[in-house]
C-alpha positions in Angstrom: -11.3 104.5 -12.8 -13.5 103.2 -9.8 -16.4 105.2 -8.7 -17.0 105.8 -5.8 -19.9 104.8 -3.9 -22.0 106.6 -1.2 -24.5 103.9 -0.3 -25.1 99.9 -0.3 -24.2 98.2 -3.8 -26.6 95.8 -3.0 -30.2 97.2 -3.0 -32.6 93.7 -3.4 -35.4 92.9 -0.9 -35.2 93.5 2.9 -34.1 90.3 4.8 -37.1 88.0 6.0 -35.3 87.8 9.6 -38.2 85.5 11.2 -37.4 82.9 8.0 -34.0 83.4 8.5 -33.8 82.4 12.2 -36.4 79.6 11.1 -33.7 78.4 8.5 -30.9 78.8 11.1 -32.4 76.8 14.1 -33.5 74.1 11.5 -29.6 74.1 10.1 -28.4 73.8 13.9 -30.6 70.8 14.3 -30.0 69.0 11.1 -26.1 69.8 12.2 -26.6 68.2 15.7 -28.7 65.1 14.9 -26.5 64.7 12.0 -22.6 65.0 13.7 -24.8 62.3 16.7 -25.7 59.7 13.9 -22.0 60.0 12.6 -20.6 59.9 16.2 -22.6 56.4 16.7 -22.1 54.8 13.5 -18.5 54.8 14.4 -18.7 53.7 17.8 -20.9 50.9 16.2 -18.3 50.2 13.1 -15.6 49.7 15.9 -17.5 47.3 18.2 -18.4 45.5 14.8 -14.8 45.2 13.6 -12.5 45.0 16.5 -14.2 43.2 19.0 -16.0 40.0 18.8 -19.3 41.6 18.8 -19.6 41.1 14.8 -22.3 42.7 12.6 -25.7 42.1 14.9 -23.4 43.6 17.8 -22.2 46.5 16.2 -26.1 47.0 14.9 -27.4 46.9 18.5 -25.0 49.1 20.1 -25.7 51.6 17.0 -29.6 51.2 17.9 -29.1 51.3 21.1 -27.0 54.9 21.6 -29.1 56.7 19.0 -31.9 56.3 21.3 -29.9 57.0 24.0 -28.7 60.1 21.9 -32.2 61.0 20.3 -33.5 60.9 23.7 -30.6 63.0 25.5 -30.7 65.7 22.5 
């Protein structure tokens, strides 16, 4: 049969919460500059391939709104 426990099954180190949060706000960033870059390499695929802009369009708009975005954020 189970035993039955009276404290945490887990006993390893304490938590380094000031790492943790470090870890976390880098995560948020990486997330937010990340989902941007994706965001405008799509706009820039669609001015590239559906409009006349070609390849040197779609490349300008995509340098274009990451500095916009970079600068925004």
């Amino acid at each position: 049969m189970s035993e039955h426990h009276s404290g945490p099954v887990e006993v390893g180190a304490k938590m380094d919460l000031a790492e943790h949060q470090k870890t976390y706000n880098r995560f948020l960033l990486a997330s937010k500059y990340g989902t941007m870059l994706v965001c405008m390499l799509m706009i820039a695929m669609a001015v590239g391939f559906f409009t006349t802009g070609g390849f040197f369009g779609g490349l300008l708009v995509f340098i274009i709104l990451s500095a916009a975005g970079f600068f925004i954020l």
